[in-house]
Backbone as a chain_set.jsonl record, in Angstrom:
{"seq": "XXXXXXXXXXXXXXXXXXXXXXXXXXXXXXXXXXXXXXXXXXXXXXXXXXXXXXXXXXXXXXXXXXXXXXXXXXXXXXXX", "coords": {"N": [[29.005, -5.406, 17.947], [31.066, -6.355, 15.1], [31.968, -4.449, 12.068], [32.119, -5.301, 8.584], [33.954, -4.657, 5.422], [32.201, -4.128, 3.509], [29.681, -3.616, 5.645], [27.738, -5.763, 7.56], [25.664, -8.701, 8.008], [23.267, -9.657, 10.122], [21.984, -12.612, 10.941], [19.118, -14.57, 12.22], [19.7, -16.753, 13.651], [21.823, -15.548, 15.109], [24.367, -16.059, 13.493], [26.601, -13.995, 11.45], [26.742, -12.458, 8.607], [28.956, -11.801, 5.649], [28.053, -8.704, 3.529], [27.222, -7.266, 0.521], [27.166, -4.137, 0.129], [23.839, -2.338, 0.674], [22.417, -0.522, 1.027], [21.167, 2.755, -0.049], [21.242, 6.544, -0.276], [19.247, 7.634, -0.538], [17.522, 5.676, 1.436], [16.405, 6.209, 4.213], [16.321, 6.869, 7.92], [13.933, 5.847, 10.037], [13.272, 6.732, 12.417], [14.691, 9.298, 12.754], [15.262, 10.458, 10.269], [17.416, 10.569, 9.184], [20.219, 9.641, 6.831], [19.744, 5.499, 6.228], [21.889, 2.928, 7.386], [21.49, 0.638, 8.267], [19.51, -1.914, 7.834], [16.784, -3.74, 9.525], [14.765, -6.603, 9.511], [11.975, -7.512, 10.124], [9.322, -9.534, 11.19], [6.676, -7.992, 10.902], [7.791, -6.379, 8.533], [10.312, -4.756, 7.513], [12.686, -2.176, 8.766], [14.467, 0.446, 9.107], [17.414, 2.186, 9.98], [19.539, 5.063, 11.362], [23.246, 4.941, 11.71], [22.985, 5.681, 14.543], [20.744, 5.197, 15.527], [20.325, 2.203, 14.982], [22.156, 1.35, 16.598], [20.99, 1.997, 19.705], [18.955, 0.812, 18.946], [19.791, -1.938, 19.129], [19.875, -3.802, 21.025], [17.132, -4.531, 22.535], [16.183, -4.751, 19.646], [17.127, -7.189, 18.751], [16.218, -9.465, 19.536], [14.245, -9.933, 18.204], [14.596, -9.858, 15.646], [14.975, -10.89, 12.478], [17.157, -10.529, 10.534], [19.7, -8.719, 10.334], [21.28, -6.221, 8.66], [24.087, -4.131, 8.425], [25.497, -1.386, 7.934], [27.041, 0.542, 8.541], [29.589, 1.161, 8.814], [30.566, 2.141, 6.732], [30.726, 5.007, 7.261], [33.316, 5.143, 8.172], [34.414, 5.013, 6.171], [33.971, 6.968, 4.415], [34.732, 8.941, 1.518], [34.025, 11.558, 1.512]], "CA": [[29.13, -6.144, 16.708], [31.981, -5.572, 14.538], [31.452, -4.439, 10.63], [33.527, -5.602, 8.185], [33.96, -3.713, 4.162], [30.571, -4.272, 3.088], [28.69, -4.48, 6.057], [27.53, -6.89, 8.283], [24.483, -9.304, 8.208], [22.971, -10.676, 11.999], [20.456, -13.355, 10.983], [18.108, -14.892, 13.453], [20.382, -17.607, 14.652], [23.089, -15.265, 15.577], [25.592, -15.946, 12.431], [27.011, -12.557, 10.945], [27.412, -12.569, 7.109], [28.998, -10.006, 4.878], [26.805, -8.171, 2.706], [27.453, -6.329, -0.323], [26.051, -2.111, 0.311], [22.656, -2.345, -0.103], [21.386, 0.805, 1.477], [21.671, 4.496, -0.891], [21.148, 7.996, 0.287], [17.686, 7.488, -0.316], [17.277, 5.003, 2.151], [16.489, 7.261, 5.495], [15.967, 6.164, 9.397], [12.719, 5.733, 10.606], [13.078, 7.697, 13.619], [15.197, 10.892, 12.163], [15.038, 10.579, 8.94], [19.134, 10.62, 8.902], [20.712, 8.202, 6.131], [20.153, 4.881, 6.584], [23.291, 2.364, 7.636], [21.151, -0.303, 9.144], [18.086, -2.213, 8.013], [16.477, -4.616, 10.469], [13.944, -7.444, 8.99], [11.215, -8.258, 11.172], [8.301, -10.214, 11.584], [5.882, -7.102, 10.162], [8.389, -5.986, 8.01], [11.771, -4.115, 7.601], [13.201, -1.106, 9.51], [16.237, 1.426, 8.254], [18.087, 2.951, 11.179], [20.735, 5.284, 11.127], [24.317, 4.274, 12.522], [22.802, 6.125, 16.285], [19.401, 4.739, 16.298], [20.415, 1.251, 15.337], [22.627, 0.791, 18.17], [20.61, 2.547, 20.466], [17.662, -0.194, 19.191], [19.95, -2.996, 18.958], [19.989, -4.859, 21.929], [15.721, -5.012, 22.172], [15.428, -5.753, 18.478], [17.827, -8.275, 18.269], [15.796, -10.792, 20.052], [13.138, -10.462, 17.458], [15.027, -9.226, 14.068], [14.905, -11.824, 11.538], [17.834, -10.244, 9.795], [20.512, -7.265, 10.527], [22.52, -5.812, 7.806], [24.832, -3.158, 9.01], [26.774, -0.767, 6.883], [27.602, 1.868, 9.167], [31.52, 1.058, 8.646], [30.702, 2.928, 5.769], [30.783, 6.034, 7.81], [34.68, 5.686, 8.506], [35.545, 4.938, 4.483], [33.044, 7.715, 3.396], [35.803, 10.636, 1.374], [33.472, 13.27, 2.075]], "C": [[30.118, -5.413, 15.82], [31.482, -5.536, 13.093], [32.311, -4.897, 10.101], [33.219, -4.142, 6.444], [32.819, -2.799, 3.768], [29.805, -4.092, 4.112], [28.586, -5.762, 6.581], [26.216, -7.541, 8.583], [24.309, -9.923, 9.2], [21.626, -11.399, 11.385], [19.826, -14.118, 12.515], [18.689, -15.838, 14.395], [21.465, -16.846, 15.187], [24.362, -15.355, 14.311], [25.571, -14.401, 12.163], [27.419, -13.299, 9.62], [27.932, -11.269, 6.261], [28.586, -10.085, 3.881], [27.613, -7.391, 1.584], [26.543, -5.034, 0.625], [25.13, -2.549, -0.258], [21.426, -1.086, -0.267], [21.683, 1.931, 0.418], [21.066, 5.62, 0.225], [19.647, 8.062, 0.156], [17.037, 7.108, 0.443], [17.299, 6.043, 3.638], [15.765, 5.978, 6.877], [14.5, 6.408, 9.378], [12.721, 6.508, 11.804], [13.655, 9.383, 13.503], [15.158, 11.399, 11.508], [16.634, 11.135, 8.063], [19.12, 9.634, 7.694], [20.726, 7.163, 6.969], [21.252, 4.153, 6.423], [22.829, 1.349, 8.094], [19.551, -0.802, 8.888], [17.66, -4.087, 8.975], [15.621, -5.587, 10.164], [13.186, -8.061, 10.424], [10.448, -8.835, 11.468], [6.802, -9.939, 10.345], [6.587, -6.638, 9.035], [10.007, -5.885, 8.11], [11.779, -2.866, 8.434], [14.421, -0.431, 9.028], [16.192, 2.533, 9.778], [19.265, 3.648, 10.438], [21.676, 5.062, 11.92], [23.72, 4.535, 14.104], [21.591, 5.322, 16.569], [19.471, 3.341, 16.2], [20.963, 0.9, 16.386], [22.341, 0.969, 19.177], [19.153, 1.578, 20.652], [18.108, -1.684, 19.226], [19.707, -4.101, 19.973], [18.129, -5.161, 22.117], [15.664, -5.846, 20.62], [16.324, -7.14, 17.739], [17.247, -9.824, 18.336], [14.689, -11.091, 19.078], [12.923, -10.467, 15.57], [14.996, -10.712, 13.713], [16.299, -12.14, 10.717], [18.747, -9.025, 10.27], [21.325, -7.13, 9.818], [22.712, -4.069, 8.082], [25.719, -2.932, 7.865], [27.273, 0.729, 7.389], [29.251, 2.236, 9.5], [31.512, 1.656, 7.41], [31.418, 4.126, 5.924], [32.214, 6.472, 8.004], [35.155, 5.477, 7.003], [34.753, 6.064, 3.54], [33.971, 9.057, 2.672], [35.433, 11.619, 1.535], [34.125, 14.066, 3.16]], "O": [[30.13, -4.187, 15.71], [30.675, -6.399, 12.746], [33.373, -5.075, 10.698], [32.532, -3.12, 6.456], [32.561, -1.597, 3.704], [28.694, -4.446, 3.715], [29.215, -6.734, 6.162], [25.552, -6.969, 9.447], [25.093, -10.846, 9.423], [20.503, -10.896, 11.351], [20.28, -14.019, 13.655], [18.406, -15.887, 15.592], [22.218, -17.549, 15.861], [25.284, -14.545, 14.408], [24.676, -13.668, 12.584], [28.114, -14.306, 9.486], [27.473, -10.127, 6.226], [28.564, -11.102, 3.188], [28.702, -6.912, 1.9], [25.636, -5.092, 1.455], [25.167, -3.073, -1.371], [20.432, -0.795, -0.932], [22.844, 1.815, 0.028], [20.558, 5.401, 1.325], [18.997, 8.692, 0.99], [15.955, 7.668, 0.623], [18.367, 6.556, 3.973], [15.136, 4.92, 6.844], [14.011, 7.237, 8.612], [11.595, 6.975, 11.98], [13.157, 10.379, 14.028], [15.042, 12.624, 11.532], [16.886, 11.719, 7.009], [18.159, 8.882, 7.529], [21.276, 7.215, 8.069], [21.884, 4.437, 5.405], [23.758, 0.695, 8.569], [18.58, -0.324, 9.475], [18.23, -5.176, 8.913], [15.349, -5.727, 11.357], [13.607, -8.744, 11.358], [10.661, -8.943, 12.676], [6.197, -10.667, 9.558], [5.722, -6.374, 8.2], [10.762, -6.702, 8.636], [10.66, -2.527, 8.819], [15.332, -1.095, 8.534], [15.357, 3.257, 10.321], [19.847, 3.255, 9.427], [21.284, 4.912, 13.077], [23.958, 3.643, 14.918], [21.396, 4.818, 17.675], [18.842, 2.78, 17.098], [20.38, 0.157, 17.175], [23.02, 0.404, 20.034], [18.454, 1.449, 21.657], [17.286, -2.595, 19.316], [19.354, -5.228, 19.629], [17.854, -6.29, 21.711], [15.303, -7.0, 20.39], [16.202, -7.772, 16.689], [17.511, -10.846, 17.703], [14.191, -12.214, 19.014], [12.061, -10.75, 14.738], [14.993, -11.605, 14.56], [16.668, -13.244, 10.317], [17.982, -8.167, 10.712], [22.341, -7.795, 10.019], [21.909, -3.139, 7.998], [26.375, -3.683, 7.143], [27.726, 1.691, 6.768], [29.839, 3.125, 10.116], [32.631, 1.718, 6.9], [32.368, 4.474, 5.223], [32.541, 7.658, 8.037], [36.305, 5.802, 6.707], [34.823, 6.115, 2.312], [33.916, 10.142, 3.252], [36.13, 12.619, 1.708], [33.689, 15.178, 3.457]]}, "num_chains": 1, "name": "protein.A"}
């Protein structure tokens, strides 16, 4: 999936929308506890991945996400 400025939204039918940034430095992964770049909307809830663990969960939770907004194209415009 490609990102675009903002981010990239995967809703349930498959469309991609772009998103304003919605995630901050506050926002951490669920599995590392890295920054998140990636929250997932699901059924039970939401999910915040970081750029490795979303793509590493994407292809399972795609079939059941609700929602995918991606901002891990952040990562190449970040000046740090």
């Amino acid at each position: 999936m490609s990102t675009g400025e903002h981010g990239t939204g995967r809703v349930g039918n498959g469309s991609v929308d772009t998103l304003e940034p919605q995630l901050t430095a506050a926002d951490r992964c669920d599995s590392c506890g890295a920054q998140a770049y990636i929250r997932v909307v699901v059924k039970s809830g939401e999910l915040l991945f970081c750029a490795h663990h979303g793509k590493k969960y994407q292809e399972k939770l795609s079939a059941i996400a609700h929602s995918w907004h991606d901002e891990s194209s952040r990562l190449l415009n970040d000046p740090r």
